[in-house]
C-alpha positions as a printed Julia matrix, in Angstrom:
435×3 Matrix{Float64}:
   2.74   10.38   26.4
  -1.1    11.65   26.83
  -3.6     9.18   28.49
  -6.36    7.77   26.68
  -9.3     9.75   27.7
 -13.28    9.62   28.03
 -15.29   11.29   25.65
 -16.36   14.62   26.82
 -19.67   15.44   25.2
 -22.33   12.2    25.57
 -25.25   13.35   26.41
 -26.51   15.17   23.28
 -28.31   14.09   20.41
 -27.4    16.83   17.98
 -23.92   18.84   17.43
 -22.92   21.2    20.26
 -21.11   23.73   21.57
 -19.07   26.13   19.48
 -19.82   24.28   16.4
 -23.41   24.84   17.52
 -23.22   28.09   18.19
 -21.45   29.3    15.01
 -24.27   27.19   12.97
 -27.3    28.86   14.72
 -25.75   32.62   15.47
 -25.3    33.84   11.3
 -24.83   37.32   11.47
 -26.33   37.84   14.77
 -23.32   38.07   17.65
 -25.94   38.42   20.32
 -26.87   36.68   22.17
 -23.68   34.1    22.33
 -25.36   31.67   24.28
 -27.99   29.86   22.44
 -30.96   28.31   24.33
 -29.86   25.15   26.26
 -29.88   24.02   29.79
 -26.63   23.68   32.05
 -25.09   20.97   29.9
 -25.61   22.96   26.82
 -23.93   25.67   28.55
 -20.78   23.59   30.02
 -20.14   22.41   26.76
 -20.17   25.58   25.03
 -17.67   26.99   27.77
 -15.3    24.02   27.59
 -14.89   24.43   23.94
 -14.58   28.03   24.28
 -11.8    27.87   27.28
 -10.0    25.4    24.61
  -9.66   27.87   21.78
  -8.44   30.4    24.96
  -5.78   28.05   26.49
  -4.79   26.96   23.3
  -2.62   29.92   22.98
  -3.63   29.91   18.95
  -3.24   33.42   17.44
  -6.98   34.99   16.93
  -6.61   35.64   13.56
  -5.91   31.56   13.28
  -9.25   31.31   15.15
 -11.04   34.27   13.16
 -10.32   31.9     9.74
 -11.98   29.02   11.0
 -14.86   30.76   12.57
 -15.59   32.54    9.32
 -14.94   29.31    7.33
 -17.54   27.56    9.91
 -19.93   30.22    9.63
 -20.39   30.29    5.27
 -18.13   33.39    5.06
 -19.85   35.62    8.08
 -17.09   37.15    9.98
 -16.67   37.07   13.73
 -14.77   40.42   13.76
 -11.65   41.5    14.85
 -12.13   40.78   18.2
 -12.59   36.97   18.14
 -10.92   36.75   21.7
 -13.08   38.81   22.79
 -15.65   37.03   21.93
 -15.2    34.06   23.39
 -14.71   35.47   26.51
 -18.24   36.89   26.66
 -19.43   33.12   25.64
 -17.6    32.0    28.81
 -18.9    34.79   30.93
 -22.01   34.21   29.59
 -22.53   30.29   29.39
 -20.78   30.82   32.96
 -23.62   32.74   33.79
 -26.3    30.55   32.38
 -25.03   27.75   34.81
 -25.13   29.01   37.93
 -28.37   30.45   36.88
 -29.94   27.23   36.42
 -28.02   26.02   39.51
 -29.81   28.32   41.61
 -33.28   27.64   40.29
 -33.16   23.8    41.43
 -35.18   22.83   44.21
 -34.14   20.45   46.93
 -35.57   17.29   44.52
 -33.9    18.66   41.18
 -30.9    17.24   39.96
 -28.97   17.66   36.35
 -29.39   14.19   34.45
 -26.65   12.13   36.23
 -27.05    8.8    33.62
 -23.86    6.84   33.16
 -22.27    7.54   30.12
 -21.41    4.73   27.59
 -17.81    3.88   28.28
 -15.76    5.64   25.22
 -12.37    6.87   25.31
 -10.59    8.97   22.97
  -6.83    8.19   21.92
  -6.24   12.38   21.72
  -2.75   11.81   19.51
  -4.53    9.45   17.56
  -7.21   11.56   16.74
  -5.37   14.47   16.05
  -3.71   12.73   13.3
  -6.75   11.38   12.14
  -8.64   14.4    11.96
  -5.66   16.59   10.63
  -5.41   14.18    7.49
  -8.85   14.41    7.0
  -8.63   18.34    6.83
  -5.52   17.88    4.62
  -6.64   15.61    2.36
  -9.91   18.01    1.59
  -8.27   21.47    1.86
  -7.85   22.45   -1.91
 -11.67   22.86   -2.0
 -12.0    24.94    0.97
 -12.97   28.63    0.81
  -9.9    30.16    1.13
  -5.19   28.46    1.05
  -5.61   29.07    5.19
  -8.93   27.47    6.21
  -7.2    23.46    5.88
  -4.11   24.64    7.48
  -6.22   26.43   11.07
  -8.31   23.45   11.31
  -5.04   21.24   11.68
  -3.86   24.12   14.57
  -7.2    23.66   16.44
  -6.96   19.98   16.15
  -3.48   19.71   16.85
  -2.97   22.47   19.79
  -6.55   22.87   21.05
  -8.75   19.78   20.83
  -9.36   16.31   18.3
 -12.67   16.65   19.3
 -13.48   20.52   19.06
 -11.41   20.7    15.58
 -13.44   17.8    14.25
 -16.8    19.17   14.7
 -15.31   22.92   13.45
 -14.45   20.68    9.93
 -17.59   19.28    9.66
 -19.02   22.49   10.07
 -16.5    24.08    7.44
 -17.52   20.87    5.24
 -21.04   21.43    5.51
 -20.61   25.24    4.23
 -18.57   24.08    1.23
 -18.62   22.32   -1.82
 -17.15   19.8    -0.64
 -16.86   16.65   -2.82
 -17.91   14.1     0.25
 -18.23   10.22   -1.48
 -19.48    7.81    1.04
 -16.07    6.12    1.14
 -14.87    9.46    3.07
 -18.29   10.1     4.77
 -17.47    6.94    6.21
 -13.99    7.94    7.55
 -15.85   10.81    9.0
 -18.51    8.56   10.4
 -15.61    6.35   12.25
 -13.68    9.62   13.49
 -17.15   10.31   14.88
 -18.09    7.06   16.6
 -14.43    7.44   18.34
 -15.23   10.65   20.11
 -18.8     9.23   20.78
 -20.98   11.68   18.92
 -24.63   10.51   18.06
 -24.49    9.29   14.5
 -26.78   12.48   13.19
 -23.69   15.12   14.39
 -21.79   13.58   11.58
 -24.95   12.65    8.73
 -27.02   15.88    9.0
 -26.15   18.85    6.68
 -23.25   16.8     5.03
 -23.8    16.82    1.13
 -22.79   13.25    0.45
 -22.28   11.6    -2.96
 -24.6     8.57   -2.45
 -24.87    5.56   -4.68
 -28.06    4.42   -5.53
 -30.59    2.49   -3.24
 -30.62   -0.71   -5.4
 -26.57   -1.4    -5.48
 -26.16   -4.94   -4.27
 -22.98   -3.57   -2.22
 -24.67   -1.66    0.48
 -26.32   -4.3     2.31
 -23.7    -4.41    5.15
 -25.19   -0.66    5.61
 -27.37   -2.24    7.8
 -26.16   -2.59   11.13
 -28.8    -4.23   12.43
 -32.24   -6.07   10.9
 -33.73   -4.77    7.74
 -36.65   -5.53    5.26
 -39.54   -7.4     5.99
 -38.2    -8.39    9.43
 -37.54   -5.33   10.81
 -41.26   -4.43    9.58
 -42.43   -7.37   11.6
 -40.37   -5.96   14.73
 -42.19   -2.95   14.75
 -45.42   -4.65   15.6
 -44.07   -7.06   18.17
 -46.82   -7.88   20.68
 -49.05   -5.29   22.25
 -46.46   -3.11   22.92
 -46.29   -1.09   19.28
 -49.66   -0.14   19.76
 -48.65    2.21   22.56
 -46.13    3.89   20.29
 -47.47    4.84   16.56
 -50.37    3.55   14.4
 -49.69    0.74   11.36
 -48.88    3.24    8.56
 -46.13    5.1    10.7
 -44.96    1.68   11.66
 -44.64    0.67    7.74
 -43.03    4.27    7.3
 -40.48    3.24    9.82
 -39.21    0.76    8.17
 -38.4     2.83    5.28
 -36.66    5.39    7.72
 -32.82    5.72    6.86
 -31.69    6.21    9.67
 -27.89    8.0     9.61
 -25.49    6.21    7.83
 -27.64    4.43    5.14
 -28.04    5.14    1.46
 -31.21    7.14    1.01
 -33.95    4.97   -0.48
 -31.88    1.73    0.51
 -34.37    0.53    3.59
 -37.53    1.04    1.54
 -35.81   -0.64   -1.48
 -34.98   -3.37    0.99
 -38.22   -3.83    1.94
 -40.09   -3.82   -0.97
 -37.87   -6.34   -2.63
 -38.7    -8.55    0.44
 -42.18   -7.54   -0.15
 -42.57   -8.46   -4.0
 -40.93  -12.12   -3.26
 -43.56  -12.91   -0.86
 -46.32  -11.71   -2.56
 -45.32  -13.38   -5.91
 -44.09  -16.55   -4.05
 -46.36  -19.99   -3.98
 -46.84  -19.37   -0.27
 -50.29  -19.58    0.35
 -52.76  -16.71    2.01
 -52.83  -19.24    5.28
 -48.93  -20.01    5.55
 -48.16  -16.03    5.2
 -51.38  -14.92    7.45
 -49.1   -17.75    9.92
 -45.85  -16.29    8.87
 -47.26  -12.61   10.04
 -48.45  -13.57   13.24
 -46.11  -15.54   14.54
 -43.0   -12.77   13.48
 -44.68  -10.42   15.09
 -45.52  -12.25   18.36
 -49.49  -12.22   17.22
 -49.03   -8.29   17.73
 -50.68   -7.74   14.39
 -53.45   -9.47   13.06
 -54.15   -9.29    9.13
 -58.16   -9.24    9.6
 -58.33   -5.84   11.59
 -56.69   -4.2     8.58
 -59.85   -6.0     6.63
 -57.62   -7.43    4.12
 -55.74  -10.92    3.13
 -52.32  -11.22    3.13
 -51.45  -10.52   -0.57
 -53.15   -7.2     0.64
 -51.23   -6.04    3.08
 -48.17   -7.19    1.14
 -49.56   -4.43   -1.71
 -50.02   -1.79    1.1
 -46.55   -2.38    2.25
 -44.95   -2.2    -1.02
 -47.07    0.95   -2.0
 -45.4     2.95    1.15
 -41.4     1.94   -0.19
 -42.52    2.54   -4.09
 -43.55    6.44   -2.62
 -40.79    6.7    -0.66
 -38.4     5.43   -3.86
 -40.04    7.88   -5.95
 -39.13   10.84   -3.9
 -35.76   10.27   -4.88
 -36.06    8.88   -8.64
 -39.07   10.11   -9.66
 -39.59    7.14  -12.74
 -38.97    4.33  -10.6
 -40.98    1.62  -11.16
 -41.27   -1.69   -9.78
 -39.54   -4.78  -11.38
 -38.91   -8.21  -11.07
 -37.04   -8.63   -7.71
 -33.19   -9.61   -7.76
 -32.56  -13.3    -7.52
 -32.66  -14.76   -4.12
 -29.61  -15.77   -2.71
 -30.12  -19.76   -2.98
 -26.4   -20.97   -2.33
 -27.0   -20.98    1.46
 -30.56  -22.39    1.51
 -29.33  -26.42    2.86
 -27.26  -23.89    5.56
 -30.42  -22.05    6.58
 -32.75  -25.11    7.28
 -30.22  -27.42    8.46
 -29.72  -23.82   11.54
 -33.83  -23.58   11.31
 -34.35  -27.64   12.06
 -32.06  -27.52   14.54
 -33.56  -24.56   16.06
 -37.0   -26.5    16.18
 -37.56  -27.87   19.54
 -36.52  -24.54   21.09
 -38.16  -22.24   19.01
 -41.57  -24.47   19.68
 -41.07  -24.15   23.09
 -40.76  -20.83   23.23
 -43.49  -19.98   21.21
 -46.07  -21.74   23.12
 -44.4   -20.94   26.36
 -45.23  -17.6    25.18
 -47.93  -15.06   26.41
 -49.37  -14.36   23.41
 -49.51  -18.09   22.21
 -53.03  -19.28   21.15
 -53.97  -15.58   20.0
 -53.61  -16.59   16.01
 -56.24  -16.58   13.96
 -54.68  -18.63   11.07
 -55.86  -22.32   10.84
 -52.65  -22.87    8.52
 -50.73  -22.87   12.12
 -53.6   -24.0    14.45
 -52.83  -27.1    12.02
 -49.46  -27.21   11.87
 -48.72  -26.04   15.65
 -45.37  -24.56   15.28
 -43.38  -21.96   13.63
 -41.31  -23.93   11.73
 -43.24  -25.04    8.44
 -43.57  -21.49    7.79
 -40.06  -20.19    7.77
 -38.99  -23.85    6.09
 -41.74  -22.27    3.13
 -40.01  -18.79    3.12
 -36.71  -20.96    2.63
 -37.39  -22.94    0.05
 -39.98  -21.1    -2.39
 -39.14  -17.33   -1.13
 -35.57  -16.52   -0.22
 -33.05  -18.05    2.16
 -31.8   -14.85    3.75
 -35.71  -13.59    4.19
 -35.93  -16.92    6.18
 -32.83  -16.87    8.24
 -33.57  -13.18    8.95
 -37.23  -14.33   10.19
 -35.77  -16.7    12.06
 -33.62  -14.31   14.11
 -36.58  -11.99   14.25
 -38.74  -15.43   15.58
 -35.55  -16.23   18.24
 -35.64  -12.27   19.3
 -39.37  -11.89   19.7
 -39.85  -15.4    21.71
 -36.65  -14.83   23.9
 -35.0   -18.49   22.59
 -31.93  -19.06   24.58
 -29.07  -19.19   22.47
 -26.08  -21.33   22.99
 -22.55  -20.3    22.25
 -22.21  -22.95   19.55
 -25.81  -21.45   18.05
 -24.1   -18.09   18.26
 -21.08  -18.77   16.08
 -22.77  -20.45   13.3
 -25.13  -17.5    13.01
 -22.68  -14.94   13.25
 -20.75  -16.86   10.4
 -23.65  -16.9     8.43
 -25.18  -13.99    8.55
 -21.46  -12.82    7.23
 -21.8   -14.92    4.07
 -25.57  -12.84    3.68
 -23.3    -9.45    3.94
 -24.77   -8.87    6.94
 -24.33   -5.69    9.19
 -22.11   -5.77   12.35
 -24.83   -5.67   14.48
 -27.5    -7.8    12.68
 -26.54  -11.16   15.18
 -24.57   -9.69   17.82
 -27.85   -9.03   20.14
 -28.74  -12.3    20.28
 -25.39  -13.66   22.31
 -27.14  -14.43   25.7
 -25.19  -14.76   28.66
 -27.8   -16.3    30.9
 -28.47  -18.9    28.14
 -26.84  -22.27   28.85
 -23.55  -22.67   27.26
């Protein structure tokens, strides 16, 4: 029985190796070693010493390759040729060995700790092949992925399919991108290896289902996080940090974080909130990072500016979208929300004044008021309850609140009844805090 083992390939950001290679040669043959450093190399020689020891017969190998590669055959020789890559990736290391001075060193980081069950994911990734390999270019192409999976590598013959998927009109629905995206996370690939060049069939950004998308914050509070004390300043101006908020990052439904945000957006700029209590609101979410009056505008304002970025990004993918009335706020859990935010109180006041940046605001809506609290109890009651527990996380992350075990579990349990991602609460367990 094989040992669980660690994930080979964890230091890239991108696909790799053979699956690389076949993507970025075409027709060209020559060179057979891409540019890349050392690891680049490695990883390119492991996965061509795999297809070698694997004892598979070439013409097996000279299917998939030519499946991989949109029809653009490797030749007879396929062997061969991946002897050369050895020899030559081979070469390329002790190359760039040789070159390193006395103080040079490869990048030695720790990797995360993932292991790969290899029968598992042979059986996972031959299904996967199976269940797709009717609308493959040609009766072998499903059967020789299952071979490399099965007798060479999980992890090499999963990245050859998504390669072969990529180059085929393949019918991918997010329920299977998702299977992908799981058979992915197991061999500890970086979630764009999976998402980019993968034609998936996509629901549309306003379906109330896709929510738990989000593995961590969204909307308005994620916008806050990006200008979280001085520090944003050092890393992109205000429009690029509203234009990060609409990023989908891999995973999510195109369009969904702008949508997300502008529905957040419309609420509190049609809401009773006044221009003081949302100038307050602002400031305090973002750790007084941002202040409303160096824009030269009043809240309502910036709101508009906000919502003007999402509507652009929106239209990009339906061109005749056009803004509505928001969905309904989710009111059942609004007695659950302040009962957590009132008992937060006393710590979230100390933290925020206990904070650095404390005293910085400019809004005499809080100067009166002297806490956080009134402000989130507003976006509660007149807004929408999960804009206001989701502030409040943002208010507990950005002020470093301790947060107690018994804190923990009632957030965690209700940030499930929002349909919140896996992620959305899980940063905030604190072991240091006082349990």
């Amino acid at each position: 029985m094989e040992e669980p083992r660690e994930a080979r390939f964890w230091r890239f950001e991108e696909d790799f190796g053979i699956s690389l290679l076949i993507a970025r040669l075409g027709t060209a043959l020559t060179p057979v070693v891409p540019d890349g450093d050392a690891d680049d190399a490695r990883a390119l020689r492991d996965d061509a010493r795999l297809l070698l020891d694997s004892g598979l017969p070439a013409e097996t190998l000279r299917t998939v390759w030519r499946a991989a590669a949109a029809g653009q055959d490797p030749g007879p020789d396929v062997l061969g040729l991946l002897r050369r890559i050895v020899e030559a990736a081979e070469d390329r290391i002790t190359r760039e060995a040789a070159g390193l001075s006395s103080d040079d060193t490869f990048f030695d980081g720790t990797p995360p700790l993932v292991t790969v069950d290899e029968p598992a994911m042979r059986k996972a990734v031959c299904a996967e092949a199976r269940a797709v390999s009717h609308r493959l270019t040609g009766p072998d192409v499903g059967a020789a992925l299952e071979r490399v999976a099965a007798e060479a590598d999980a992890d090499l013959g999963f990245r050859l399919f998504l390669r072969v998927v990529k180059e085929t009109p393949v019918d991918v629905t997010m329920e299977r991108y998702d299977r992908y995206r799981t058979i992915g996370e197991a061999f500890g690939y970086p979630g764009c290896l999976v998402h980019d060049g993968l034609d998936v069939h996509w629901p549309r950004f306003d379906d109330v289902s896709l929510r738990r998308r989000f593995d961590c914050d969204f909307g308005f509070s994620l916008l806050a996080g990006g200008f979280y004390g001085d520090l944003w300043q050092h890393s992109h101006t205000v429009d690029e940090g509203i234009r990060g908020a609409v990023f989908d990052y891999a995973g999510l439904v195109p369009g969904s974080s702008a949508y997300a945000l502008l529905e957040d957006t419309v609420r509190l700029s049609r809401s009773p909130m006044s221009d003081d209590a949302l100038t307050a609101l602002w400031q305090v979410a973002t750790a007084y990072g941002h202040t409303l009056q160096t824009e030269g505008a009043g809240p309502r304002q910036w709101l508009h500016r906000i919502a003007a970025v999402c509507v652009e990004r929106l239209r990009e993918i339906d061109p005749g979208f056009a803004v509505g009335a928001p969905s309904p706020g989710d009111s059942a859990e609004r007695d659950a929300v302040l009962r957590e935010l009132r008992e937060t109180a006393p710590a979230l006041t100390r933290a925020v004044h206990d904070s650095p940046w404390y005293g910085a605001t400019t809004s005499p809506w809080f100067e009166r008021s002297g806490t956080v609290v009134p402000a989130l109890e507003r976006v509660v009651e007149q807004v929408d309850p999960d804009l206001g527990f989701r502030l409040l996380l943002r208010c507990v992350r950005a002020y470093d609140m301790p947060v107690t075990d018994e804190q923990y579990a009632h957030w965690t349990a209700l940030g499930d009844r929002f349909g919140y991602g896996r992620e959305h609460v899980a940063d905030l367990a604190d072991p240091q805090a006082e349990r």
